[in-house]
C-alpha positions as CSV (number, residue, x, y, z in Angstrom):
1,X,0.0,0.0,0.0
2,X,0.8,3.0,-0.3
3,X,2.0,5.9,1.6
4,X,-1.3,8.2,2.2
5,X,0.7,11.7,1.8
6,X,1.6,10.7,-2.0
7,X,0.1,11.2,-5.1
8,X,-0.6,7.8,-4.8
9,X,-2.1,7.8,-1.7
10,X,-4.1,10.9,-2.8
11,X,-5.6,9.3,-5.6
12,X,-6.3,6.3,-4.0
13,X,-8.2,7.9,-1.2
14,X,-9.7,9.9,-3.1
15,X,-10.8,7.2,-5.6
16,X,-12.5,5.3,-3.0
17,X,-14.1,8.3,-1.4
18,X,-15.9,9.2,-4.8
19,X,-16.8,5.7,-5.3
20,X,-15.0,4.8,-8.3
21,X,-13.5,1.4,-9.7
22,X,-10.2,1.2,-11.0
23,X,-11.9,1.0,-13.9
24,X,-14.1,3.8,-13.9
25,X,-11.4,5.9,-13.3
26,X,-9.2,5.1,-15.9
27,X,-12.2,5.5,-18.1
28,X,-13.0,9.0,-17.0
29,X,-9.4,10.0,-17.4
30,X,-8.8,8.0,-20.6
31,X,-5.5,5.1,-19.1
32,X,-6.0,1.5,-18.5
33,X,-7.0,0.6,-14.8
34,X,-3.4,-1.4,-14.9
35,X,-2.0,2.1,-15.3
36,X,-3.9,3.3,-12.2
37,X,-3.1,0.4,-9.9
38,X,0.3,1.6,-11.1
39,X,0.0,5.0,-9.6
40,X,-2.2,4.2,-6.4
41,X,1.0,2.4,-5.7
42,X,3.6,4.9,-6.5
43,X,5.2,2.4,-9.2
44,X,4.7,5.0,-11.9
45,X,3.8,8.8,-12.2
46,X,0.7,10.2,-14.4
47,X,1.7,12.2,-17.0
48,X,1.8,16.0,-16.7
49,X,-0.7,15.9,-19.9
50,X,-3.7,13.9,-17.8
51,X,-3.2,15.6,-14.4
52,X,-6.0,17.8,-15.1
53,X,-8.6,15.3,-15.9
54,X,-7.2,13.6,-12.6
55,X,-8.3,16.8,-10.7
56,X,-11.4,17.6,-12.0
57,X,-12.4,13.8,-11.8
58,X,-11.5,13.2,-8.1
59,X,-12.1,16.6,-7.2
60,X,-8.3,17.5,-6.3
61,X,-6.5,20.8,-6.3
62,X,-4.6,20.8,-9.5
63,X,-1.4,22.7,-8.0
64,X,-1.2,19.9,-4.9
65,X,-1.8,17.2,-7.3
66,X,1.8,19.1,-9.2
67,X,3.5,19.7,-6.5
68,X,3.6,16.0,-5.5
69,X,4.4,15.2,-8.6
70,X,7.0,16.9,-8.6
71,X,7.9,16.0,-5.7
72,X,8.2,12.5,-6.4
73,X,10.1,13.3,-9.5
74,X,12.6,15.0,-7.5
75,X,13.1,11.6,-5.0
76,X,13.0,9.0,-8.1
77,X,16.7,7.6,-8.0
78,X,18.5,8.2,-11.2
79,X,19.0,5.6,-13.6
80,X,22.4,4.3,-13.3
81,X,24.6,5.7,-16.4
82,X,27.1,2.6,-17.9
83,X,30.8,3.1,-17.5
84,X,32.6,4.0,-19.8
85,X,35.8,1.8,-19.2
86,X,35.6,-1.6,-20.5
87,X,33.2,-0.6,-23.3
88,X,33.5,-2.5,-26.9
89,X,33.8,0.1,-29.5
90,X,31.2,-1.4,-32.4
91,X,33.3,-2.5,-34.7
92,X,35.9,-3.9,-32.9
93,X,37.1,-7.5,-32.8
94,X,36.6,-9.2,-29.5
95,X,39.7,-9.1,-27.3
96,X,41.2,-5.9,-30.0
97,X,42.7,-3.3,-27.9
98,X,40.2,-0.3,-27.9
99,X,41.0,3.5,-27.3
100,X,38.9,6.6,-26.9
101,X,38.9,6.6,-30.6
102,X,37.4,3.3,-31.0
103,X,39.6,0.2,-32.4
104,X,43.7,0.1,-32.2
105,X,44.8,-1.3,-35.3
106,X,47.5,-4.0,-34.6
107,X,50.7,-3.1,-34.7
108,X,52.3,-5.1,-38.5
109,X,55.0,-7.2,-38.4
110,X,58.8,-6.4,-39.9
111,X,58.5,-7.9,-43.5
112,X,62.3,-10.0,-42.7
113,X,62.0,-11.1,-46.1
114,X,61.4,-14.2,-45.7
């Protein structure tokens, strides 16, 4: 469950105060109840483009239902960014030394004449 002081808990309480399904509210605001469930429980965040069908349908001020979006925004983690090192250049041949330029040719052998 969620907690009760996030837009999650908001709309869920506020869902089940107006007597509406899962359903019935992602009708009224034009998602899938799926999507929804998926807020209720803080797993996702509405988009800023529905927010004020949210409002209107639930009866919720439109500036508290932004600022704790925003507010959730602000605490998501980042997604983690890939290293750099140890990155294959495409391209390169498995096990070829690679440089920030991409592959390092091999070095040729003396021609010993022979």
């Amino acid at each position: 469950m969620s907690d009760p002081n996030t837009l999650g808990g908001v709309v869920r309480r506020r869902r089940l105060e107006s007597g509406y399904s899962l359903g019935q509210l992602a009708s009224k605001v034009g998602k899938t109840a799926a999507e929804v469930r998926a807020w209720e429980r803080d797993n996702e965040l509405p988009e800023y483009g529905i927010l004020e069908r949210l409002a209107e349908t639930l009866e919720l001020d439109l500036d508290d239902i932004r600022s704790r979006l925003e507010s959730a925004e602000d605490t998501a983690e980042p997604e983690p960014e890939a290293e750099a090192d140890g990155e294959v250049e495409t391209g390169a041949t498995e096990g070829a030394p690679v440089d920030a330029d991409g592959p390092v040719a091999a070095a040729e052998e003396p021609d010993d004449g022979g």
